[in-house]
C-alpha positions as CSV (number, residue, x, y, z in Angstrom):
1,X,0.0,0.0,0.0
2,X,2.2,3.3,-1.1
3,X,1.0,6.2,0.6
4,X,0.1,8.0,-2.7
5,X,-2.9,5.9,-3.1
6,X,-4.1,7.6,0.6
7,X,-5.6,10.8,0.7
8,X,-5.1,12.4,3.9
9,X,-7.8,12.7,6.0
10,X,-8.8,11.9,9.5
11,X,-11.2,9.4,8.1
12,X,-8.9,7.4,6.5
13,X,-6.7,7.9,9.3
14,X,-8.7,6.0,11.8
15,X,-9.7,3.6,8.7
16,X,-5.8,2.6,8.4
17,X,-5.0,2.9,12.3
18,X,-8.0,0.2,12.8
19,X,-6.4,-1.7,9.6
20,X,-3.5,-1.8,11.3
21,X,-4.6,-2.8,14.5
22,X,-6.2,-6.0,13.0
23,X,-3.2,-7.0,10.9
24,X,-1.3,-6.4,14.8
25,X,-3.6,-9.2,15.8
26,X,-3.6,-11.2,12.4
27,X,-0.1,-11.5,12.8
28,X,-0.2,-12.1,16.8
29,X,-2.7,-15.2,15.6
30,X,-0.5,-16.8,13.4
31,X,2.2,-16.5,14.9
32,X,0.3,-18.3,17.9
33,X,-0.6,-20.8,15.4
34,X,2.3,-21.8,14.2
35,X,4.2,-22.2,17.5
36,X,1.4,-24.8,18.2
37,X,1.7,-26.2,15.2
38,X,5.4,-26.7,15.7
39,X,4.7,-28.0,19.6
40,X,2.0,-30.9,17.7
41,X,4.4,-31.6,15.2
42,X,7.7,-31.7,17.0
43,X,5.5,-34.2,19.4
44,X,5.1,-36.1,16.6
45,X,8.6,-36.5,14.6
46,X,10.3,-38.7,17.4
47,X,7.4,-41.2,16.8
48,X,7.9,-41.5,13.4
49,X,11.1,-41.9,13.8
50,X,10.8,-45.0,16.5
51,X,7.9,-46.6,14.6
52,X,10.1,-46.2,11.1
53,X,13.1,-48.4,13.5
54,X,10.5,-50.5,14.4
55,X,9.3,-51.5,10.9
56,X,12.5,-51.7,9.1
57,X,13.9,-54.4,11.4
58,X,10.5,-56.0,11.2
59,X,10.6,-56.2,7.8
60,X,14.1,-57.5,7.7
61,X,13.2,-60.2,9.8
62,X,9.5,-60.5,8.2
63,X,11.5,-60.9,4.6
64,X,14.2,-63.5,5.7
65,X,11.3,-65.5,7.4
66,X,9.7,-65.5,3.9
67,X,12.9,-66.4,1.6
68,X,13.9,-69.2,3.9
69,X,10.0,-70.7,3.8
70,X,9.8,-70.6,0.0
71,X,13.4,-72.2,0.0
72,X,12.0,-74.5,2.1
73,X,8.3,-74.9,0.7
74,X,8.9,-73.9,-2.5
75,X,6.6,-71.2,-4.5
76,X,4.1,-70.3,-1.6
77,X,1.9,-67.9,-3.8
78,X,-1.3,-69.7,-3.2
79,X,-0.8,-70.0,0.4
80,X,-0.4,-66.1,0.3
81,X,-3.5,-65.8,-1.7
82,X,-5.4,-67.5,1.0
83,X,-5.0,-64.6,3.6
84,X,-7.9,-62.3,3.3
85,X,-7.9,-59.1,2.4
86,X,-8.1,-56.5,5.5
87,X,-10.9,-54.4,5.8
88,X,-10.3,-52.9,9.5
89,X,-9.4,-49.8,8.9
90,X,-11.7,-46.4,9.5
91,X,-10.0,-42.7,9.4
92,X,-11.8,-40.2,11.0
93,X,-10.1,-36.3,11.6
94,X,-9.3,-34.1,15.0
95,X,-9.0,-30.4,13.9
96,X,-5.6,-28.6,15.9
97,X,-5.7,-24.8,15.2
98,X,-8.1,-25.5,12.0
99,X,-5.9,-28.6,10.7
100,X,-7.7,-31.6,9.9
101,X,-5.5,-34.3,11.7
102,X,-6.1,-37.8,10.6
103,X,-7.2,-40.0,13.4
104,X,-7.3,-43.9,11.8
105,X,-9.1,-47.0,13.9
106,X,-7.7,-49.8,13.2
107,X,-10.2,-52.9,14.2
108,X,-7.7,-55.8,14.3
109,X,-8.4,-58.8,12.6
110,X,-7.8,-61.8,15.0
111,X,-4.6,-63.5,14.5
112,X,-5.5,-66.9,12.7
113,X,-3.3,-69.0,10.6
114,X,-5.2,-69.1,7.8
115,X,-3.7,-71.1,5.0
116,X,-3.4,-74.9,5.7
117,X,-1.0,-76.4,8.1
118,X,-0.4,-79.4,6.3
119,X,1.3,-77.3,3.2
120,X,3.3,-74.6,5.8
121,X,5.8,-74.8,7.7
122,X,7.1,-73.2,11.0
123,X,9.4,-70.4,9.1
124,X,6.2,-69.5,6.9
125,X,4.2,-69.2,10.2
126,X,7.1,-66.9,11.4
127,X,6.8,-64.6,8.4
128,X,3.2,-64.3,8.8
129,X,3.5,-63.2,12.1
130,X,6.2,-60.9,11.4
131,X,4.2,-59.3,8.2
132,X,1.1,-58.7,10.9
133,X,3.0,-57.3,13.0
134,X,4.4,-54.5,10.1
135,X,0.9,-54.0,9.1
136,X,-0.5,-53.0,12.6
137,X,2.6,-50.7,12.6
138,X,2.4,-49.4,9.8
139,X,-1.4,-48.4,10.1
140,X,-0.4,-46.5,13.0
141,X,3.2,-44.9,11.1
142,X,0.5,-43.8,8.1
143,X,-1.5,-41.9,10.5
144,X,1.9,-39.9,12.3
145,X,3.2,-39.4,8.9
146,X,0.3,-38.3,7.2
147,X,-0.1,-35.9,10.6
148,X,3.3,-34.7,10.3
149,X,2.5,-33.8,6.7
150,X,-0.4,-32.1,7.0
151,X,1.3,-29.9,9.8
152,X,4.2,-28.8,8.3
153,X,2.4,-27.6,5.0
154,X,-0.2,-25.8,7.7
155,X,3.1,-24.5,9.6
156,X,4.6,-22.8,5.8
157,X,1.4,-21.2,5.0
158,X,1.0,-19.5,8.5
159,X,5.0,-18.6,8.6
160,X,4.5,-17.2,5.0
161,X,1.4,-15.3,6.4
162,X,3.0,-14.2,9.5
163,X,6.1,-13.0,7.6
164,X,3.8,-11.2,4.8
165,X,1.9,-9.4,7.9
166,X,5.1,-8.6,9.8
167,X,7.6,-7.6,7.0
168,X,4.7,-6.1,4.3
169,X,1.6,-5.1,5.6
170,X,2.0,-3.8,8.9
171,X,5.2,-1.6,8.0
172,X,3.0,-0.4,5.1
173,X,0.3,0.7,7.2
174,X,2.7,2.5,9.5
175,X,4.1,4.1,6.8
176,X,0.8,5.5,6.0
177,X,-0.7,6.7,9.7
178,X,2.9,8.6,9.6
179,X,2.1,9.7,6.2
180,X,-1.4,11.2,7.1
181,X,-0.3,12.3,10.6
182,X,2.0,14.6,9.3
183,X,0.2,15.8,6.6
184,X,-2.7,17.1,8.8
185,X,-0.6,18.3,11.2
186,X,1.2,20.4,8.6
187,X,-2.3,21.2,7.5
188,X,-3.2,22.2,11.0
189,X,0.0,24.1,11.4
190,X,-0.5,25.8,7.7
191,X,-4.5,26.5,9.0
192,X,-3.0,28.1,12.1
193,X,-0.7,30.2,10.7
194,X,-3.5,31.7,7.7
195,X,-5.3,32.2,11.0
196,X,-3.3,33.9,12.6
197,X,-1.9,36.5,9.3
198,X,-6.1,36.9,9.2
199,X,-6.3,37.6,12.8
200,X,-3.3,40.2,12.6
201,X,-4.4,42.0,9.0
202,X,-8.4,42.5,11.2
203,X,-6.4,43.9,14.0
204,X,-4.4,46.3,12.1
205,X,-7.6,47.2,10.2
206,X,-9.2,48.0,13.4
207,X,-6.4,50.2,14.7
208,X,-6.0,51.8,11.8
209,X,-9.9,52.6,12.0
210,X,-9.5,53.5,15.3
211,X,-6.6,55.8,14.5
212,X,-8.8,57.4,11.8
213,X,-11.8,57.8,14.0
214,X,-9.7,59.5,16.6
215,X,-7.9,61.9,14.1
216,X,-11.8,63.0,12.7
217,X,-13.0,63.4,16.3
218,X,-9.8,65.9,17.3
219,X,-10.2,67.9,13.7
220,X,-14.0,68.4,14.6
C-alpha cells in the first residue's frame, strides 16, 4: 500500500490505524498458530522416527522368514493368496488450530493361521506373524506421517502469512498513519498560521480605523 494511493484525511486515518490494529492481531494469531503447530508436530517427529526403526527391522526379519519358507516350501503364492484381504481400517479427523489431523481406527483382525498347516511350515508361520505385525505398525506410522505432513504444509502457509503481515503489511500501514499524521498536522499548522496573518491583518484594520476615528474626532 504506497502512501500516494491515501488521501489524507482523518477518516482514512482512523480507517488505516483500525487496519493496522487487526493486521497487529492477524499476525499475533499466526504467529500463535504456528508455534502450536510446531509444539503438535515436533511431538510427533520422534514417533515417526521410533515406529520407522520399528518397521524396518520387522521387515528385515518379516522378509528373511519368507525367503527361507519358499526355500524350504517352494513357490508359496497360493498359500499367500489364502489370507484375506483387511478391511479394519476407519480414518476419521481431529481439527488442531483448523488442521484436519487424521485420526485412523484400526479394528484388528484376530490372529489366525489361515492357510493350511499341512502345506506350511514353521518359518512361513514366522513370516506371517512378522508381516502382521508390520501391518499394525504401519497403520499406525501412516496416520503420524500423514499428521506430520499435514502440519508442516499448515506451519509454511502460516509462517509465509506471518512474515507477509510482519515484513509487508504492517510496516506499510505505518508508513501510512505517519504519512497522514504529518500531513494534517502540517495542514493544521498551515490552518494556524492563515489564521493567525487573518487575525493580525483584522487587527491592524481595526487600529487603523480606530486611528482614523480619533484623528476626525480631534479635527471636529
Amino acid at each position: 500500500m504506497a502512501n500516494k494511493q491515501v488521501f489524507p484525511t482523518k477518516g482514512n486515518l482512523i480507517a488505516t490505524k483500525k487496519s493496522n490494529d487487526l493486521a497487529h492481531m492477524g499476525y499475533e494469531l499466526m504467529d500463535r498458530k504456528r508455534n502450536i503447530l510446531t509444539r503438535e508436530m515436533m511431538s510427533l517427529m520422534d514417533d515417526v522416527k521410533l515406529l520407522r526403526d520399528k518397521i524396518t527391522i520387522t521387515y528385515q526379519k518379516a522378509y528373511y522368514a519368507l525367503q527361507q519358507a519358499n526355500m524350504s516350501l517352494g513357490v508359496i503364492s497360493d498359500l499367500v493368496e489364502a489370507v484375506p484381504v483387511d478391511t479394519g481400517i476407519h480414518i476419521s479427523y481431529r481439527s488442531v488450530m483448523g488442521v484436519e489431523i487424521p485420526k485412523i481406527q484400526y479394528d484388528k483382525q484376530e490372529y489366525k493361521l489361515t492357510y493350511g498347516l499341512d502345506h506350511a511350515n514353521s518359518k512361513l508361520d514366522y513370516a506371517y506373524r512378522c508381516f502382521y505385525k508390520v501391518k499394525e505398525m504401519t497403520v499406525i506410522l501412516a496416520e503420524v506421517e500423514n499428521s506430520v505432513y499435514r502440519l508442516a504444509n499448515a506451519i509454511r502457509k502460516a509462517q509465509k502469512r506471518a512474515n507477509a503481515l510482519k515484513n509487508i503489511v504492517i510496516p506499510d500501514f505505518e508508513h501510512n498513519i505517519k504519512f497522514i499524521t504529518d500531513a494534517l498536522e502540517e495542514k493544521e499548522r498551515e490552518e494556524f498560521s492563515r489564521q493567525k496573518v487573518i487575525k493580525a491583518t483584522k487587527d491592524r484594520r481595526k487600529a487603523e480605523e480606530s486611528a482614523t476615528q480619533c484623528h476626525q474626532l480631534k479635527v471636529s
